[in-house]
N, C-alpha and C positions, 0 to 999 in steps of 0.2 A: 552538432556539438558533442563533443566526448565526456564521456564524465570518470573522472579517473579515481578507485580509489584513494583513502586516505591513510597514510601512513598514524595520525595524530587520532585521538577521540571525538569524531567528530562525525555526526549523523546528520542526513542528510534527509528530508520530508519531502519527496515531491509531490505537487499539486496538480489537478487538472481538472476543467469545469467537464457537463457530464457533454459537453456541447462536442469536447472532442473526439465523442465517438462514433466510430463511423464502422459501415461494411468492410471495407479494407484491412481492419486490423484482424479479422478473423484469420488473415493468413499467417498473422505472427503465432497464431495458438497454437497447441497441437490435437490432437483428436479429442480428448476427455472435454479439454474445453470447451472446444466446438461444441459437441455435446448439451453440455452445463449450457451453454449461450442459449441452444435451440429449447433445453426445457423451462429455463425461466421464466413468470409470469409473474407482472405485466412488463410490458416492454421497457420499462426503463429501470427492472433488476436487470433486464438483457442487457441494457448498454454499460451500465453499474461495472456489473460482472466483466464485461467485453474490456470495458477502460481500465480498470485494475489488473486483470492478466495480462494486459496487452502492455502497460507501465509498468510492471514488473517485470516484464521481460526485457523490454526496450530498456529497461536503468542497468538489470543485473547483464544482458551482453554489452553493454556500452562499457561496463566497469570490470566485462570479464573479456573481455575483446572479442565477442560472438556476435553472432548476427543473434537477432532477438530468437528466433524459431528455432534456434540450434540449444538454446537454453534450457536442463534439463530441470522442472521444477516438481517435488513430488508434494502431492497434497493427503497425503494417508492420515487419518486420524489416529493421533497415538492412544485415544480412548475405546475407537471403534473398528477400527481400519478401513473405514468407508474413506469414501475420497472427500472429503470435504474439509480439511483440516489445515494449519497452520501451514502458509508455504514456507517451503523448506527447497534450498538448491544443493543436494549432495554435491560431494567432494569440492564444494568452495569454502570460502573463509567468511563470506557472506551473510548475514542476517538480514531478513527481509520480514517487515509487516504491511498487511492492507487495510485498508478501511475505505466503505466507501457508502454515501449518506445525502439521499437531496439530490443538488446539483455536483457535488464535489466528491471527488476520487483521492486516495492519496496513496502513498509507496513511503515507507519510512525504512533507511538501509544502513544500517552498521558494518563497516567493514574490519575485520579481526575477529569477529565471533562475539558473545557477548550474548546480553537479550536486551532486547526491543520490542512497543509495541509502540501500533498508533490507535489513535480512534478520532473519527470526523462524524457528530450527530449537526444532520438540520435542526433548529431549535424551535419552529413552528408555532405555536402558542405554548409551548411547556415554558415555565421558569425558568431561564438563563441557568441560575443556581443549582436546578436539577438536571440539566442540560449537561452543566461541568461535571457536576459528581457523577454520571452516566459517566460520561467519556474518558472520567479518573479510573473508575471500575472495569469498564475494558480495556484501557491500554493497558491495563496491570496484568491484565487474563492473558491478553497477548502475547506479554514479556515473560509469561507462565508465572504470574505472580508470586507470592512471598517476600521475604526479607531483603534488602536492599537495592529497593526499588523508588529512582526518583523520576518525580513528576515535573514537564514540562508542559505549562501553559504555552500555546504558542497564539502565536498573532492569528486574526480568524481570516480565513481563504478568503481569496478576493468576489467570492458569491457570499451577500449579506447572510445573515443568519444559521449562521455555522459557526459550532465549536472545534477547536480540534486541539488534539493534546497527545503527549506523547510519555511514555515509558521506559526508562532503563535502568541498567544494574552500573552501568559507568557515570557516574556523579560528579566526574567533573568534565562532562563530552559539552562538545560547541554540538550547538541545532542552527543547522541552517533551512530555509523554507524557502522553495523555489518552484516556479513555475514549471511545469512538465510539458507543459501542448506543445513547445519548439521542438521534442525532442519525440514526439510522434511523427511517424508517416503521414504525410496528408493526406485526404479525401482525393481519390481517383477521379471521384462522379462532380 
């Protein structure tokens, strides 16, 4: 399935349980990730980690006509310069945030520039109500927070107990919420 930019304001969430991650997608990454994958601990920030890169890549070449591994994505902190920082895909028009929490992954993608964030918290025994206001405070970080920034409740992933919520500076953008696992590689093994 191709997923084609949008000419209109309209952002697009995708979703993926953590079920879809598999060994195979390490060949979408490229070395840094690899990397990050093999120092993660416990194995399921690894697969976290694994399915979020691997969904960012697979969204931003579907919408940039690459193959996922050809996509150039830089993670430089603009606070530290360490690698761990807001993905960023130089010279596209793209906007990309990650989130990823429990069972569920997500890719939230603006096309024309703009800011965006997402955030997906498992809500575990915490309050619901603290659960949102968490997930209000970082998609706002994400979006690089301040003034004219609106908040979208969205419907909760199709793994129970999970919030997820979104961020922008376009207030009158459509959100659409869509499944991601069709648009991964499958499992080899």
């Amino acid at each position: 399935m191709a997923v084609q930019p949008s000419t209109t304001s309209k952002i697009t969430v995708f979703t993926a349980g953590l079920t879809a991650a598999h060994v195979g997608l390490l060949e979408l990454l490229d070395d840094r990730e690899r990397q990050r994958v093999d120092r993660a601990v416990p194995e399921a920030d690894r697969a976290r980690f694994l399915l979020g890169a691997a969904l960012l890549r697979t969204v931003a070449g579907a919408m940039l006509d690459l193959p996922a591994e050809a996509v150039a994505v830089d993670r430089t902190c603009s606070q530290c310069g360490r690698w761990h920082g807001r993905p960023r895909l130089p010279g596209t028009a793209l906007e990309m945030s990650v989130s990823h929490s429990g069972a569920i992954v997500t890719v939230a993608v603006l096309p024309g520039g703009g800011r965006v964030g997402v955030d997906v918290e498992r809500t575990g025994d915490r309050p619901v109500r603290e659960v949102v206001a968490w997930t209000i405070a970082e998609a706002q970080f994400k979006a690089g927070g301040g003034p004219g920034l609106t908040i979208h409740r969205l419907p909760p992933p199709v793994v129970p107990r999970h919030v997820l919520t979104l961020a922008t500076n376009r207030a009158a953008a459509t959100v659409e919420v869509v499944d991601a696992t069709t648009l991964l590689p499958p499992s080899t093994s």
